[in-house]
C-alpha positions in Angstrom: 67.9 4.9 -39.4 70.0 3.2 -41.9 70.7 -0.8 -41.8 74.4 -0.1 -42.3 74.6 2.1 -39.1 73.4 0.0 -36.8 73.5 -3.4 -35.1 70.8 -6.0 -35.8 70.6 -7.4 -32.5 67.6 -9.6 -33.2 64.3 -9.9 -35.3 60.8 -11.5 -33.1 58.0 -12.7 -35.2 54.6 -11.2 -33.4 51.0 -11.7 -34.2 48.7 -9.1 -33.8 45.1 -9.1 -34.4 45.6 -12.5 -36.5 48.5 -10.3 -38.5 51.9 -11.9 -38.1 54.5 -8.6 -37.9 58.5 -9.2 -38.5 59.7 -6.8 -35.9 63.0 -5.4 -35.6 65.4 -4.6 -32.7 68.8 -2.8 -32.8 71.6 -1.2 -30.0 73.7 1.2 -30.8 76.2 3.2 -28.7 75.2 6.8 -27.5 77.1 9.3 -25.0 75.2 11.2 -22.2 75.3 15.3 -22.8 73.4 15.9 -19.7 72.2 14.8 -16.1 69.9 16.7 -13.7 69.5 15.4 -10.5 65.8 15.4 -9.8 63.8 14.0 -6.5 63.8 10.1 -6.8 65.2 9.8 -10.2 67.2 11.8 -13.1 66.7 13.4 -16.2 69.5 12.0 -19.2 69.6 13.3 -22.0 71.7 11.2 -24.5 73.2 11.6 -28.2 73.1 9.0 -30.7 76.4 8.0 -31.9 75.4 7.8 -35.4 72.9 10.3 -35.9 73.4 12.7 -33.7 70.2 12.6 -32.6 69.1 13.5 -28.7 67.3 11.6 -26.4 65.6 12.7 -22.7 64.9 9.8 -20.3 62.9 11.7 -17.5 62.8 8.5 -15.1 66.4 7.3 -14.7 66.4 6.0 -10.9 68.9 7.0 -8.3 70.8 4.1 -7.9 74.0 2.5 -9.2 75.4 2.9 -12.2 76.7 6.4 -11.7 75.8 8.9 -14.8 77.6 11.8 -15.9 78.1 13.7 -19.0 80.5 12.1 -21.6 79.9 8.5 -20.2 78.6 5.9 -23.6 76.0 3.7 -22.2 73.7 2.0 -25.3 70.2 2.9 -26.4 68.2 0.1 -27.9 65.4 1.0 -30.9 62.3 -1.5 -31.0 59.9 -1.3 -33.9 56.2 -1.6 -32.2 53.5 -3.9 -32.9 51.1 -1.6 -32.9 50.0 1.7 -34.6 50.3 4.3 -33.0 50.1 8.0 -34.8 54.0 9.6 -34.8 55.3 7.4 -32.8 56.8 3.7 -34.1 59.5 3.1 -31.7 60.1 2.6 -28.4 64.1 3.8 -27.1 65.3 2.2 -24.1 68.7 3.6 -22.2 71.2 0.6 -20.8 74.2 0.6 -19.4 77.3 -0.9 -21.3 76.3 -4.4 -19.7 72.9 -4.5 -20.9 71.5 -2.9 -18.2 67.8 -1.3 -19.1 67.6 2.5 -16.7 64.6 3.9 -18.6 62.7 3.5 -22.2 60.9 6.4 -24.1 58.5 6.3 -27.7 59.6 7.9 -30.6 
């Protein structure tokens, strides 16, 4: 993920163990390729603007907003305080207002 790509929408000091961590977070728009409708939620997958990278949400609820394919909603990347082995980010899906539907870790 380059810097230049995206938008720095804030940086949170944390402390962690007695280890203060600089952590990142940053939105960027994405497009939705695909919706499946499943019993009381939906499966999204999403590209990245940028990257072209895919996304799945597998817990998108039923309500309101509407989804369908070719619609740009946002998907927000935060660095995690923690260690984790392959996975240091955690990708949450919102709407154009800033509405959070479903995260994932990456």
């Amino acid at each position: 993920m380059n810097d230049i790509d995206t938008d720095v929408v804030q940086t949170i000091e944390t402390e962690i163990g007695g280890v203060k961590k600089s952590l990142k977070k940053f939105k960027r728009k994405c497009t939705v390729v695909r919706v499946a409708q499943a019993k009381g939620w939906r499966n999204v997958v999403v590209e990245d603007s940028k990257t072209k990278k895919k996304y799945f949400f597998g817990k998108v609820v039923n309500v309101t907003p509407d989804i369908n394919p070719g619609d740009e909603m946002y998907i927000g990347f935060e660095e995690l305080p923690y260690e984790l082995p392959g996975i240091t980010q955690k990708i949450i899906l919102m709407t154009l207002d800033g509405y959070q539907l479903d995260w994932t870790q990456v």
